[in-house]
N, C-alpha and C positions, 0 to 999 in steps of 0.2 A: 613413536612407533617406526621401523625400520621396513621398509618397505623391499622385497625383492622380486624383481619383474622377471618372470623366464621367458616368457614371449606375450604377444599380446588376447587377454582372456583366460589367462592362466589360473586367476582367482575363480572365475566362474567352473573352470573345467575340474579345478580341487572339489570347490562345494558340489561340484555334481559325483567327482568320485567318492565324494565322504559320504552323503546323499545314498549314491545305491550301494555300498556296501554294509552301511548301517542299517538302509530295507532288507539287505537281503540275510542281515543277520536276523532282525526284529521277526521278518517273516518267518525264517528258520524255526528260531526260538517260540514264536506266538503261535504260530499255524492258522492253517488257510480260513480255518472258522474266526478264529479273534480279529485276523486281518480284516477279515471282510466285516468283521462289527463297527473295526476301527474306521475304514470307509466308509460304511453308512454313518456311523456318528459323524464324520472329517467332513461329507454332503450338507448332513442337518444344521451344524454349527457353519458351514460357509454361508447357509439359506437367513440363518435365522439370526447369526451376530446383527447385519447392516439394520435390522430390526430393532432389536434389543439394545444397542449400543445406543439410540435414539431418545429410549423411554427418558424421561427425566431423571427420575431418581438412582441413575447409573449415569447419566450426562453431566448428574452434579458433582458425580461423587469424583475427588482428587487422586483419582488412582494415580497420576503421574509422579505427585510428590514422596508415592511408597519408594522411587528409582531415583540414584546419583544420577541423570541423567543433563548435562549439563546444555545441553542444546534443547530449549521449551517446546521447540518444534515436533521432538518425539514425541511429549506427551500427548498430542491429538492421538498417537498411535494406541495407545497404552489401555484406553478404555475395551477397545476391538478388539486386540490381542486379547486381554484378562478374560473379554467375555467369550469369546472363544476355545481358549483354553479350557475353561469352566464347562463350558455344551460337551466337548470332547468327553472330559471326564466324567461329566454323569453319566452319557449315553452309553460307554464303554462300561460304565459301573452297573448300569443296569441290563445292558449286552451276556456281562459276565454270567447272571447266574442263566441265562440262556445255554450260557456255551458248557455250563455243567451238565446239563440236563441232554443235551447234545452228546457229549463225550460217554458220558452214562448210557446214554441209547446203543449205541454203537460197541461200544464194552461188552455189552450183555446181547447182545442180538446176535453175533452165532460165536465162535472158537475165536481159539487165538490169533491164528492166521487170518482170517477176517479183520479183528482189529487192527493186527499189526499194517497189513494191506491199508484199511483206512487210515491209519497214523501216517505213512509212507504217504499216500495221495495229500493227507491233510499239509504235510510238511512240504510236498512240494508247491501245493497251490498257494502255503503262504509266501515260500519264497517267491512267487511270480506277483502276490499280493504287496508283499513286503518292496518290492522295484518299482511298482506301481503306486504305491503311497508314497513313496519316497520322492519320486519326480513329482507327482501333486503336488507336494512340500516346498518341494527345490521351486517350482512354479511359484508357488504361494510367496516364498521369500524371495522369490527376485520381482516378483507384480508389486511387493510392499515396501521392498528399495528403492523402484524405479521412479516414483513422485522425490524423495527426500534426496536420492542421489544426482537429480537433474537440476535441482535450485541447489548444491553442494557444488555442482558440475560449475555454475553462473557466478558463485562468492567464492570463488578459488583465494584463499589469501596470500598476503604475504611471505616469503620463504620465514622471513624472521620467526612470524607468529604461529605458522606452520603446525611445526614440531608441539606447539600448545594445545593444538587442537584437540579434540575427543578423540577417542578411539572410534565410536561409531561412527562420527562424520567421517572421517579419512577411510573406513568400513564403506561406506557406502557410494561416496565417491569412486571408489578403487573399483568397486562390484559393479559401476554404472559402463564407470568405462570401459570395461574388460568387456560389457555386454553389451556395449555402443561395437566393439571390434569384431564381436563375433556375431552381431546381425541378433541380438535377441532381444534387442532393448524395443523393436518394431510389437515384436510379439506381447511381451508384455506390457507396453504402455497400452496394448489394445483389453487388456485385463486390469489393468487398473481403475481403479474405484477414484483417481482423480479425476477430475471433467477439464477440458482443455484449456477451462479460463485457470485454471491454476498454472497450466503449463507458458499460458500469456503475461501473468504476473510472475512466475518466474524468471522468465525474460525481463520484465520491468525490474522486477527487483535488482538481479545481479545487473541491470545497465546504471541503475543508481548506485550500487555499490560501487563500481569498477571508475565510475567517473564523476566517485568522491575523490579522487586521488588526483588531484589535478596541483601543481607549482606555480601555476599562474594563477596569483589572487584575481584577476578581473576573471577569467573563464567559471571558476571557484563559485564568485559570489553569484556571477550568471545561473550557471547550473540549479546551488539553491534555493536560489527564486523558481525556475522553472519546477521543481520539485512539488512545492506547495502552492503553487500561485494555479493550475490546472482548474480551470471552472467547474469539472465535474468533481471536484472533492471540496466540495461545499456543505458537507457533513461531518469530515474531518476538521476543517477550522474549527468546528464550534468546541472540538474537544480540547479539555483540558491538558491532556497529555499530549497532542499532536500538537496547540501552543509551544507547550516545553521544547518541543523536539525543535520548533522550528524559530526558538528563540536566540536571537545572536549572541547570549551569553550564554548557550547551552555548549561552551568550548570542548566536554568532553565527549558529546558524541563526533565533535567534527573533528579532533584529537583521531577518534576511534576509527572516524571512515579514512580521514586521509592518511592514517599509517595502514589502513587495511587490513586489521583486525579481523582474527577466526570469526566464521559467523556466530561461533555458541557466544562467544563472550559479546560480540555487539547484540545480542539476543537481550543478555544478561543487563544493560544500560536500563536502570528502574522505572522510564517510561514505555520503551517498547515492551519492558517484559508484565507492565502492569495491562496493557492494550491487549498482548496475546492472551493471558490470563483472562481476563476479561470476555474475548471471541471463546475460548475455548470454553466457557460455563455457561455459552449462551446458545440454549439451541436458533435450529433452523427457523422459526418462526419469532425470533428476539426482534424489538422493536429498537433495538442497542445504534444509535445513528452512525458508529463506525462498521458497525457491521452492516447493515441495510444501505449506504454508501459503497461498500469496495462490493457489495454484490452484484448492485445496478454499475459499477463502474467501466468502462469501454477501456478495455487496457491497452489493446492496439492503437485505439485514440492519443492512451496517455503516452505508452512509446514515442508513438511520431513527436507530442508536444514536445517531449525528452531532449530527442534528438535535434531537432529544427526549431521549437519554440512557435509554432504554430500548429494550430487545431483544427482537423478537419470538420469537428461537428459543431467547434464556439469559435464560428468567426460569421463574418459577415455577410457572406455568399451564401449561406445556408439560411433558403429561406423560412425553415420549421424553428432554427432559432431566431427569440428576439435579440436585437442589434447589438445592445449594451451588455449581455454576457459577457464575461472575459475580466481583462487586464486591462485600466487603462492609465496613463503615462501624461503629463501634460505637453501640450507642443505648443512650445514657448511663441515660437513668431509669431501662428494663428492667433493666438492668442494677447498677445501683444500685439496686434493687428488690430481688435475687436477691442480693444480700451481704446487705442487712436479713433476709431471710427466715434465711437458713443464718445469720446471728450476730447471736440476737436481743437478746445481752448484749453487744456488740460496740462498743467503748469506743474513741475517735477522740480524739489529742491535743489537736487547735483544731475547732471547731466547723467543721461540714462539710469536717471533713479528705479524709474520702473521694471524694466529689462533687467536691469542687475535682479530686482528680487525676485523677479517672475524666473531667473535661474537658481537663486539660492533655494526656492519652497522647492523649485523642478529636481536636483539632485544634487549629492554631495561629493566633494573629492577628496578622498582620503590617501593616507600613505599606510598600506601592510607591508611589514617586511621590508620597505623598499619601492614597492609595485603602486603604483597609483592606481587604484581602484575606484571608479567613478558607481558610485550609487545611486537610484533612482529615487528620490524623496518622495513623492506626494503621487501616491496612486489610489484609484478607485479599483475595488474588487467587485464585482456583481456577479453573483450565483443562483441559479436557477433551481426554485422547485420542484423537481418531477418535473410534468413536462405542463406545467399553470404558466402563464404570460406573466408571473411574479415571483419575488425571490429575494434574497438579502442582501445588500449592500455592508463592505466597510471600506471604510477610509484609512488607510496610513499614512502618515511622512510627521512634518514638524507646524502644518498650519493646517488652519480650517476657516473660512471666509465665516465670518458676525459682525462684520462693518464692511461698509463701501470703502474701496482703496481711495480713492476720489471725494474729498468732500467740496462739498459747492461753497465758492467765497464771492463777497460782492463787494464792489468799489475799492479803495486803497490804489495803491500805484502797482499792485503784485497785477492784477485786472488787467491791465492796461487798458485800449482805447477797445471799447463796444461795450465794458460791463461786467456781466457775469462769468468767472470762470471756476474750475475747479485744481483743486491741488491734493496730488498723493503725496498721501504720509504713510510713511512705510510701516506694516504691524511685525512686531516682535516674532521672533522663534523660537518654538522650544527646544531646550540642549539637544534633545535626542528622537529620533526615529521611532514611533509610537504609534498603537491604535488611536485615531481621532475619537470615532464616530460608526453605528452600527447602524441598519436600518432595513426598512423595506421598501424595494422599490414595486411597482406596478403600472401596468399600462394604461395608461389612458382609455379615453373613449372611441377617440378617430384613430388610433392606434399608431400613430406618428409619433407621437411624445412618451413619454415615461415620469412618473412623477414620483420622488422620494423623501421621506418622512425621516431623517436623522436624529437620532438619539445621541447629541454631545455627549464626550467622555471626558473624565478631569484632565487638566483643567479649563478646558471648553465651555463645561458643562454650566459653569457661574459665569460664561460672559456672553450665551445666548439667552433668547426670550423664551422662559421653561425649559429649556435643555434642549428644545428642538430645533432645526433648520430644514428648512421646507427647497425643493431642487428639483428645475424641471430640467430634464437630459431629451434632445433634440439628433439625430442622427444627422453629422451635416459632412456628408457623402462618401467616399469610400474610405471604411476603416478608422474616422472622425467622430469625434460625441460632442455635443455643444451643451454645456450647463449653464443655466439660468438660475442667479440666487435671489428672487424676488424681496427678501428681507436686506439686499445688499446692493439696495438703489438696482436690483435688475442686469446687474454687474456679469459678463459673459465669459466662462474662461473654457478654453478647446484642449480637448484631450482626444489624444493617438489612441491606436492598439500598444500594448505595449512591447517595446522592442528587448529582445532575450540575445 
């Protein structure tokens, strides 16, 4: 679509001439009695859609898919419009034989001149009716652009991909901004029927869209950690399709963001579009965990996380959160600190046997493209319940502690002179970066500790005792977690916040 700007607001100042000259033909032609049915009905149907559009059995119904509409986001629209539409028309269908009975009155109640006289008043007062429906209207379509054209506004694409776009997106856009220029966009976002957490996840949205686009693979994989790694979306993980999305061989949505793709078509990617489907059939009281997650979600929260990679409500300073919410990262030295102390006789095959592997589980370095990308291997995720002192744990990276690294050896000449010592044997990796391990954690009783119940995942799952691994987590001081593997000779390993 060819776009041409005559100055700025130009779109707006059309639709408003198209607007009152078509009231003021409508009014002409209809007269002041139809008009004024028309507005009472245009009242009853604004009162009674927000209603109606709610009931179930119009909330299920697909009205979106009757429309080419290629961007899934209209169809929220689609239900409210139809039923609208609909109210208009009865109430003007049953208006009508009013206005017969009207016009009949008036006919017959004195001479010609009389009527005529009343037709003339009728005819004018529709055209003042017909200017005034008209701007209702013009209202009504710029209050129902002003949510869809403000996140259009934030996933601005590509020039390439541009031109692909829908007509209605680049419609709505065009209409936002013209009414960002002429100061009317204040007015109507005070009428719109979206509430202001939408206009925060707009913002969220288009910042993850805009800096999907990044050249530098290490900022790259940063970003999509911070994406999904957000402690308050602990109800998104558990979904199947939010996995997909955020799986590292999902290369065509990352294809999709970082060429910066129209929004309809990244709409169109078969998990997000199976997610919004899914919201949109579900009303307001749906127990759906994607939806009951972004409703309680703090999106100003999740902004800042975006940007900085730090939480102002899941970190440690926040005395209403417990400690271990969050991200956490192992930090090798502490931690390599806490083996030296526990096995001070503790004898390593190659020098720096240990350290080396306590950085191989800690993260990995790869080559994209050229760019050495260092990844963070072995983290704990801990997500919080509502607001219970308990909540779910998982583990990713390529290890998960079911033997002591340290076994105890006695006598021989490895000993040396006092006796007993111990010697690390290094345990295996697996090829790839994986869920370990799922579970629940909970707080204790003196509320210092935290104790968690791990459910191994394969192939873990055959090399602990019933699949489980028992973990106490120790807050050991600022922005520090200390784990305790009691089935692992009591083996100690120290994890950070994690660094984004």
């Amino acid at each position: 679509m060819i776009a041409v700007t005559l100055f700025p607001g130009d779109s707006v100042v059309a639709l408003v001439l198209l607007g009152v000259i078509l009231g003021v033909l409508g009014g002409k032609m209809a007269g002041g009695i139809r008009m004024g049915f028309f507005l009472v009905a245009t009242a009853v149907a604004f009162i009674a859609t927000p209603h109606l559009a709610k009931v179930k059995q119009v909330a299920d119904l697909d009205l979106g898919s009757l429309f080419t509409f290629k961007n899934v986001l209209w169809q929220f629209l689609m239900p409210q419009i139809i039923v609208f539409a609909v109210l208009v028309f009865l109430v003007v269908l049953v208006a009508e034989a009013f206005h017969k009975k009207i016009v009949l009155h008036y006919k017959y109640k004195g001479d010609d001149r009389y009527f005529e006289s009343w037709e003339y008043m009728n005819a004018i007062t529709g055209l003042a009716l017909g200017v005034a429906a008209a701007l209702v209207y013009l209202m009504a379509l710029f209050t129902l652009i002003h949510p869809p054209g403000y996140l259009l506004v934030q996933v601005y694409p590509d020039s390439r991909t541009l031109l692909a776009e829908p007509r209605t997106d680049q419609f709505a856009r065009r209409v936002f901004y013209d009414m960002n220029s002429l100061g009317l966009d204040k007015t109507t976002a005070w009428f719109s029927a979206a509430s202001p957490r939408f206009y925060e996840a707009a913002d969220t949205v288009g910042y993850i869209y805009n800096n999907g686009v990044r050249t530098n693979q290490v900022d790259a994989a940063r970003f999509r950690n911070r994406v999904f790694a957000y402690p308050g979306l602990s109800g998104l993980i558990r979904n199947k399709s939010i996995q997909a999305l955020r799986d590292d061989t999902n290369m065509q949505l990352r294809i999709m963001l970082g060429s910066q793709t129209n929004f309809s078509r990244l709409l169109g990617h078969p998990e997000l579009k199976s997610l919004i489907k899914t919201a949109q059939l579900s009303g307001s009281t749906s127990t759906n965990e994607v939806l009951q997650t972004l409703r309680t979600l703090d999106f100003k929260d999740y902004h800042r996380f975006l940007r900085e990679g730090q939480s102002g409500i899941y970190n440690s300073a926040n005395a209403n959160m417990p400690a271990l919410v969050g991200m956490w990262q192992m930090d090798i030295a502490n931690t390599h600190e806490q083996f030296r102390r526990k096995y001070p006789r503790g004898r390593e095959p190659v020098y720096h046997a240990l350290l080396n592997f306590l950085h191989k589980c800690s993260y990995m370095n790869q080559s994209v493209k050229g760019q050495l990308v260092r990844e963070y291997d072995w983290t704990l995720n801990f997500y919080r319940e509502g607001n219970a002192d308990n909540g779910q744990v998982v583990v990713i990276g390529r290890y998960l502690p079911n033997l002591p690294l340290f076994d105890r050896i006695t006598g021989g000449a490895i000993t040396g002179p006092g006796g007993d010592a111990h010697l690390f044997k290094e345990p295996s990796l697996l090829p790839r970066r994986q869920q370990l391990a799922t579970g629940q954690w909970k707080t204790m009783a003196d509320k210092t500790k935290f104790v968690v119940d791990l459910k191994a995942l394969p192939p873990y799952d055959r090399l602990v005792h019933a699949g489980t691994i028992q973990i106490i987590f120790t807050p050991a001081g600022s922005n520090k977690l200390q784990a305790e593997f009691p089935s692992c000779n009591s083996e100690v390993f120290i994890f950070e916040r994690y660094q984004y």
